[in-house]
N, C-alpha and C positions, 0 to 999 in steps of 0.2 A: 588562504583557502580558495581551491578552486571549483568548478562543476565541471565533468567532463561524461564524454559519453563511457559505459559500461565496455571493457577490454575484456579480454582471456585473460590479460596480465592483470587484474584485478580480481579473477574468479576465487582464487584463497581467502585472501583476503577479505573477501564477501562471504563468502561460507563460514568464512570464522566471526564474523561481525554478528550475523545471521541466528549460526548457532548458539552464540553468548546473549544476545538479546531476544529472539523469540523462541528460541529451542532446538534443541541437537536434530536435525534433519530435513530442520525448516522448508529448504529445498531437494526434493526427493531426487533430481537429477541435476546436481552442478555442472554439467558439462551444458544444459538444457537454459541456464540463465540468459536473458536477451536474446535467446533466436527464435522467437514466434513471430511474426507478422504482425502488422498493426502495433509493437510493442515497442516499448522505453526502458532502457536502464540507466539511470545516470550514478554517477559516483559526484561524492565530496574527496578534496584530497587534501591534507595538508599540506604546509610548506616544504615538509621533507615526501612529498607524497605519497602517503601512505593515508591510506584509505579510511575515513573516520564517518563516512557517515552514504546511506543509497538509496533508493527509490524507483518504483517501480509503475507505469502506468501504461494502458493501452486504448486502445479504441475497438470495442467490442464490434464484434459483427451485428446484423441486424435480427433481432430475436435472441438475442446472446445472455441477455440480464438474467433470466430465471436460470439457468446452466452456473450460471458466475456463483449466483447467491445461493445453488442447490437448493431452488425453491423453496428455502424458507420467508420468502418475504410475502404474506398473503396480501396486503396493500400496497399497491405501488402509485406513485402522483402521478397525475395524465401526462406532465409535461414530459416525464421521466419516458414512462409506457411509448409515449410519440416519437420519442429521442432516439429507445430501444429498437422500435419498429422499423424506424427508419435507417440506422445502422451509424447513430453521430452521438451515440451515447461513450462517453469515456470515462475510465475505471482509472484511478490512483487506488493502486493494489499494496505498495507496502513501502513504509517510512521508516525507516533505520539510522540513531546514529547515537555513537560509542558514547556509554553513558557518559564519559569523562569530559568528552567534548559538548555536552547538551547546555543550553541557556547560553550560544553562541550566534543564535541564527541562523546555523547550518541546516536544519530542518527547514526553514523558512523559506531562504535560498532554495533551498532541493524541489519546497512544493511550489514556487513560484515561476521555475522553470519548469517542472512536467506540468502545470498546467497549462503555459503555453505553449509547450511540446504536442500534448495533446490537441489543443484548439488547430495548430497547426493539420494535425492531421486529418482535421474534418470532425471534428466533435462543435456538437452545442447543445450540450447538458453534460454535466460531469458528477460522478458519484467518488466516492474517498471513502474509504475504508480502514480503522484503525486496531491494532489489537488493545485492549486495554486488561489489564490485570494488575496485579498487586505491586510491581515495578514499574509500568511505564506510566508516563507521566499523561495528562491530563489536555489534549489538544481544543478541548471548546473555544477557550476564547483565541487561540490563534486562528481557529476554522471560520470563526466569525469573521474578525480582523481581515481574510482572504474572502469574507462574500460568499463564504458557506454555509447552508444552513443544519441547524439539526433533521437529521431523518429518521432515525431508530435503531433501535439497538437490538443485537441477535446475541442470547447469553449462550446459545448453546452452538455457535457458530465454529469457535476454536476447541470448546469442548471437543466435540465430536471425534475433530480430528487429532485430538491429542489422545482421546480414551481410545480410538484405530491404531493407534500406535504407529499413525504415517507422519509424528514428529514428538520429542519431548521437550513438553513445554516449559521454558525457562524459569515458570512461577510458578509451577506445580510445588503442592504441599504432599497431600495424603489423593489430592484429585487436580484436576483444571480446575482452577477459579479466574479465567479470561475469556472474554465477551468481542464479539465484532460488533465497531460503533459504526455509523453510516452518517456522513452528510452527503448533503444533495447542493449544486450550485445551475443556474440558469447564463447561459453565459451570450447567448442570443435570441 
């Protein structure tokens, strides 16, 4: 298994990974993945490589957190708020990888590079964001393990955007039942 940066020639591949683990739509514009500014895409690949696992992180601008979170977070830590202001606060925005291949490491991998993807870029503070619902698995003690701490949890974070109908969400029953978890890391 390797890490590689995010290709066109990996854009299906990703949409369909995408759509079977967090929901048919996940990304409203596939042609739109990896080209903003400040941003990371990386891939896992296997040995035949094909694509098993992705991740996603940036380095927001400065004043950029409350836009990110759609101002639901009414507490934020100072270190964070100083991070934000200053424009060196970085987002690990989305961890994916094919349920089949999980309890491999590949997540691990994925987040141990965009976090120093990110550092690279001028970040010193970083935020990580997870969906969690009734299928994915459980990231605390990895997050710790990497020197993250718990920050808080937003239940109505994926809601929202599942019940707008700008994705359908892969754990939906008769509604959303998935939550944005948040950790928070200090990294200087």
């Amino acid at each position: 298994m390797r890490i590689a940066e995010y290709g066109a020639e990996n854009r299906d591949e990703l949409v369909a990974l995408a759509d079977a683990v967090l929901g048919e739509g996940f990304f409203r514009n596939p042609a739109e993945v990896g080209r903003s500014s400040n941003a990371c895409v990386l891939v896992a690949l296997d040995k035949d490589n094909r694509l098993v696992g992705f991740i996603r992180g940036r380095l927001l601008g400065a004043d950029g957190l409350s836009e990110f979170l759609e101002n639901r977070v009414p507490e934020v830590p100072e270190d964070i708020t100083q991070a934000d202001a200053e424009g060196t606060l970085g987002v690990i925005e989305t961890v994916v990888v094919n349920p089949e291949c999980r309890r491999q490491g590949i997540g691990t991998k994925l987040l141990l590079v965009i976090h120093d993807t990110i550092i690279g870029m001028g970040a010193d503070k970083l935020i990580a964001t997870f969906k969690r619902g009734p299928r994915e698995g459980y990231v605390d003690t990895l997050m710790e393990k990497l020197d993250f701490q718990y920050w808080t949890r937003l239940p109505t974070y994926w809601q929202a955007r599942c019940e707008r109908g700008d994705f359908v969400c892969a754990g939906r029953d008769a509604k959303c039942n998935c939550e944005a978890v948040l950790y928070r890391k200090k990294v200087f």
